[in-house]
N, C-alpha and C positions, 0 to 999 in steps of 0.2 A: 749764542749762535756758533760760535767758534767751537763749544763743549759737544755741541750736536752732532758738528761739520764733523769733529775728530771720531767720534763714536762710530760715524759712519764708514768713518774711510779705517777704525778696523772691524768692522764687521764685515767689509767689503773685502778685506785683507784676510780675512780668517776665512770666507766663504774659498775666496781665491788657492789657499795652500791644501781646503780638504775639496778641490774640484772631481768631481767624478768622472773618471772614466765612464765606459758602456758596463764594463766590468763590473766595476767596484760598485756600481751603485745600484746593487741588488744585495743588500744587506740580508735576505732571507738563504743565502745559497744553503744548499744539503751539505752534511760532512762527505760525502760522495764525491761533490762537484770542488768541493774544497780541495780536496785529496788531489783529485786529478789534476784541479789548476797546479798544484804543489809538484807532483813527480815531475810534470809535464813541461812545465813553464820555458826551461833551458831548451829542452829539445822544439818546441815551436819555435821560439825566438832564432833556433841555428837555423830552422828548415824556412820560417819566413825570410831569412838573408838569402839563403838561397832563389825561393821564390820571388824576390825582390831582384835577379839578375836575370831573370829566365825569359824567353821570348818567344810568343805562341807559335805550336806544332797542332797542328787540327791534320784532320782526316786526307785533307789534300794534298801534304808531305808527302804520302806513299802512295803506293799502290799496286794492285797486283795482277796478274797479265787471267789470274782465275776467275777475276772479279766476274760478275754479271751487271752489275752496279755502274754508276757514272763517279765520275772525278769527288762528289761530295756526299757519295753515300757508304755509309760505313761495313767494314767489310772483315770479316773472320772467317777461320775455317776451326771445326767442330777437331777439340784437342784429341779424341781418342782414337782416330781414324788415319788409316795409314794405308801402304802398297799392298797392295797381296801377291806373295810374295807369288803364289799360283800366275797372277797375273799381271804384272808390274806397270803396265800402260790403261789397264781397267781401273773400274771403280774401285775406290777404298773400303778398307774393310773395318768392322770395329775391334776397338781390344780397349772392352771400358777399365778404365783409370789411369791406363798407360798413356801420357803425354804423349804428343808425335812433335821431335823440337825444329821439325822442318815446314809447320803449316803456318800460314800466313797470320803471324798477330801485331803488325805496327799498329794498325790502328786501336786495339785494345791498349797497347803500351801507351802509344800518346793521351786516350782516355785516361789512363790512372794516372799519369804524370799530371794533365792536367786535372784529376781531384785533389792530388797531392801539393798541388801549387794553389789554390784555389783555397784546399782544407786549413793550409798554412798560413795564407795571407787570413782570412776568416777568425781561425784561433788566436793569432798574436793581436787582428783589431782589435778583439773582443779582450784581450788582458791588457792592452794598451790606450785603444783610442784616438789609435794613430792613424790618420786619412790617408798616409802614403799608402800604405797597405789598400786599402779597398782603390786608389787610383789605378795601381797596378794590376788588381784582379778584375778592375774594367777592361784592361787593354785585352787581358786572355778572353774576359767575356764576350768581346766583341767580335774576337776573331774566330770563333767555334761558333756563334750563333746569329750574330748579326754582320757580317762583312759576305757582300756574296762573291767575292774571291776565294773565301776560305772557310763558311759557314758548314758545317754537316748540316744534312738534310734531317727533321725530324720525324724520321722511320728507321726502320730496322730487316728491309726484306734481305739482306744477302748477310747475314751475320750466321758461323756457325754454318759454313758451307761441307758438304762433304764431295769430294772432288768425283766426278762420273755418275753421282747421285741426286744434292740438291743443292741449288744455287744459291739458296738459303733455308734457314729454319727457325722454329718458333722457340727452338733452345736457346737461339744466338740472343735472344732475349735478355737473358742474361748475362749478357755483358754490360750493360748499361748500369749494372747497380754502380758502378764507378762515378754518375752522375749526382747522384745521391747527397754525396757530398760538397758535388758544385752549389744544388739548389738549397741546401742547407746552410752552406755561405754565403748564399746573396740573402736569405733573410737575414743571418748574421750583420750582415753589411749595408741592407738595403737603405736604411735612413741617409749614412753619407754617400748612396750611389745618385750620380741625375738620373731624371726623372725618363728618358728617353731611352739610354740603356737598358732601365728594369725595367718598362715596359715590354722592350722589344724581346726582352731574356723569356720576361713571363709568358709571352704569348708563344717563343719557339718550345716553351715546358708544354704549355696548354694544349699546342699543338701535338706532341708526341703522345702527352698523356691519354688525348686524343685519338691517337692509333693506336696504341697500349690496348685501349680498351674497345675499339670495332674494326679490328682489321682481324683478317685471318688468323695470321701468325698470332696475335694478340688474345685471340680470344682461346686460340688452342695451347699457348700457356698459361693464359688465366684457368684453365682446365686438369691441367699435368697434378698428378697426383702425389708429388714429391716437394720437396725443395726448390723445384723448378715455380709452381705457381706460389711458393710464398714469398720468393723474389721478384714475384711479377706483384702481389700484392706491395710489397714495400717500396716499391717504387712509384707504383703509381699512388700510393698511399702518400711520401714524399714530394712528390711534384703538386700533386694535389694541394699539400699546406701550401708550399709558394705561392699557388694561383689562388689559395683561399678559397676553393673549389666546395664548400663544404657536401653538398652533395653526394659528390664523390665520397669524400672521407668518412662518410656516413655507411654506404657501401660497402667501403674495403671494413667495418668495424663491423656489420652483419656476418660479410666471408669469413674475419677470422673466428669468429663466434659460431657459426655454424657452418664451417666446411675446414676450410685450413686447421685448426685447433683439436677438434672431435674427431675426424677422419686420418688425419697421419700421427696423433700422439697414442702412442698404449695408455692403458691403465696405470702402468708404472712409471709412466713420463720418458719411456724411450720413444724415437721414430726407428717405428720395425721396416718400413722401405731406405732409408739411408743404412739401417742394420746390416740390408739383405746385400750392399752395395761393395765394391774390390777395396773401398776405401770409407770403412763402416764408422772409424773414428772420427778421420775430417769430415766428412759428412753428417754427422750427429753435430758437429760441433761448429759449423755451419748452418745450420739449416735450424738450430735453436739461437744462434746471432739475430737469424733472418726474424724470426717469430718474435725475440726479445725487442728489437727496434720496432717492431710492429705495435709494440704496447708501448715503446716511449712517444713513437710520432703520432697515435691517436688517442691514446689516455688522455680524458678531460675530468674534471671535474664533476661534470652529469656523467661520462660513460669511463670509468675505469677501467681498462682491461688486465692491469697487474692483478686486480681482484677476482676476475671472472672466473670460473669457474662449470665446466658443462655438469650436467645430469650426473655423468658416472667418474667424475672427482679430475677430470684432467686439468689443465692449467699453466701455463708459464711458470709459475713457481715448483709445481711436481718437476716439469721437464731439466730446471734446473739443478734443484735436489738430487735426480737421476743421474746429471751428467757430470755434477760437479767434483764426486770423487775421483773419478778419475779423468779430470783436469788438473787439479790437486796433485794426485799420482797416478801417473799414466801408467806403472807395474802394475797397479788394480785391475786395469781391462782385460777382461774374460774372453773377448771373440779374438779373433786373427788380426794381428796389423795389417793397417794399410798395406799396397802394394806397391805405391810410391810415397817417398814424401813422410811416411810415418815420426822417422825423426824430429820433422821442422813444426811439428803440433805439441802442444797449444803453444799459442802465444798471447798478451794481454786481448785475450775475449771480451767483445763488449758483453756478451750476456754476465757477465762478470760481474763488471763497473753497475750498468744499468741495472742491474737487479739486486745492489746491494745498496743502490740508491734507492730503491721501490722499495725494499722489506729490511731497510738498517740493516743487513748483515755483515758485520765486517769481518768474517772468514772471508770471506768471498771476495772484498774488497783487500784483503792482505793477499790473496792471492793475484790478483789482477796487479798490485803494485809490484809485485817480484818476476812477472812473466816480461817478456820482449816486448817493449813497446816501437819499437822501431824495424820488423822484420825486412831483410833484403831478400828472401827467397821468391821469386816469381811467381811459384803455384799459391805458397799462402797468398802473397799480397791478394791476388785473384779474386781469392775467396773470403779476403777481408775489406768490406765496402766502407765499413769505420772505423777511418783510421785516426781522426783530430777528434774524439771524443767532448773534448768542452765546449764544441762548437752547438752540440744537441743536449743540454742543458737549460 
């Protein structure tokens, strides 16, 4: 008996030293995900300390005397739009690509802060398995979505206003990719979240996804023939896995398959509308971000979309092959720089990471390890919706 008792108590002690993490006990991980957990690891662990001190900012913080909106509904004005100069008390005028750093964006800031705090606590659970972390991404969750002190409303009419013109519009759409990330943290985290939180979390996604997809504004950039409607797919593509909505996810893999993919990429794997655009680089290299996460959040096993392929050869792999030399070296590109901002491009691209995951490239992955994985520039952040990369693995 004694010989048994002993045996037990170390087998019990050997199980005990190799205890799994959430992490670790995915023994199949890609060299991809490997990689990333490796660059990575130090900078989520600084930025979850960080996140681990921070105390929720929602929409109710601010606010702006332009709004059309109530105290909880969230509120932008359209970056490229400014005084004129003809008319300085009229409506604004555009001047695409040129920032304007006087239009109202707190509530976009406090969105990405709280991805970034969100993305943070998410990553470091997921390489640790530490419960403090998702304790604390309760507390933000609660207060953006479920406190009705401090909840945003889940719609989007006044976002992307232009001042004497529209009190909102169906561009301000995207600004929500910043969410993206939130919902992609609670599946992260969902096992140690209670059961009342993620219900409530899930139903304020359900809800939005919800107007995403029959409301006005929603359906006129499910429509936009650019970057604009493949950010409106990714999103609702993303909120959709949360709610396990399949459905839905079934849908956005038709659009990209026959509208998104076929209609904005060339034959040669450029997009000739972000080509035609004042800022043709970040825009190319954006809007194949947009496309690439498109095929990590719905590729399954029946429907692979790194695979796909339309009738006359396009693809997420052509589009990257196109774009990735000059990612690589930006002295390759042949049209006009940016007109803002051209500098602060590229930075670690998830079309990068994600697609040297999908097709073992590891050029591609050795370039993603040398680029900025931490950018402080305001406009890239903007238009980088992912940023904690091992959290969508």
């Amino acid at each position: 008996m004694k010989k048994i008792f002993a045996a037990i108590l170390i087998a019990v002690t050997t199980l005990t030293q190799f205890a799994f993490t959430p992490d670790q006990a995915k023994p199949d991980k890609s060299p991809a995900e490997k990689v990333a957990g490796q660059t990575l690891k130090k900078q989520i662990i600084t930025e979850a300390a960080w996140a681990m001190q921070q105390q929720p900012v929602t929409v109710t913080a601010s606010s702006s005397p332009r709004s059309a909106g109530g105290k909880h509904d969230f509120f932008s004005e359209a970056d490229y739009f400014w005084p004129d100069p003809k008319n300085p008390d009229g409506p604004y005028i555009n001047r695409d690509g040129m920032t304007n750093p006087d239009n109202f964006v707190e509530h976009r800031k406090a969105m990405i802060r709280f991805s970034k705090i969100i993305g943070a606590l998410a990553s470091a659970y997921k390489l640790t398995g530490d419960v403090k972390y998702v304790n604390q991404a309760v507390i933000h969750l609660k207060a953006w979505f479920l406190d009705p002190e401090t909840l945003m409303n889940p719609s989007l009419w006044f976002a992307q206003a232009v001042k004497g013109q529209f009190t909102g519009r169906n561009y301000g759409i995207i600004d929500t990719i910043h969410l993206m990330e939130v919902a992609q943290g609670i599946i992260v985290m969902e096992k140690a979240m209670d059961a009342e939180t993620t219900a409530g979390v899930k139903k304020w996604f359900a809800d939005y996804t919800q107007w995403l997809m029959t409301s006005k504004p929603g359906i006129q950039e499910r429509d936009v023939k650019n970057n604009h409607a493949t950010c409106w797919a990714m999103q609702v593509a993303s909120f959709a896995k949360l709610c396990q909505n399949n459905a839905v996810l079934d849908s956005i893999r038709v659009r990209y398959k026959t509208i998104l993919l076929p209609r904005q990429m060339g034959t040669d794997g450029s997009f000739p509308l972000e080509l035609e655009r004042t800022k043709p680089y970040g825009y190319s290299i954006f809007n194949l971000d947009a496309m690439t996460m498109l095929c990590q959040i719905l590729s399954s096993q029946q429907d692979n979309l790194w695979d796909f392929e339309t009738a006359d050869g396009k693809s997420i792999k052509k589009g990257i092959n196109y774009l990735y030399p000059f990612v690589a070296d930006k002295t390759k590109w042949t049209l006009k720089p940016d007109v803002m901002y051209w500098n602060n491009w590229p930075v670690a691209q998830p079309f990068l990471l994600f697609g040297a995951n999908a097709y073992s490239e590891n050029t591609w992955l050795t370039t993603w390890r040398k680029l900025d994985h931490n950018p402080q520039v305001e406009e890239v952040i903007r238009n980088l919706p992912i940023r904690h990369p091992l959290i969508w693995f």
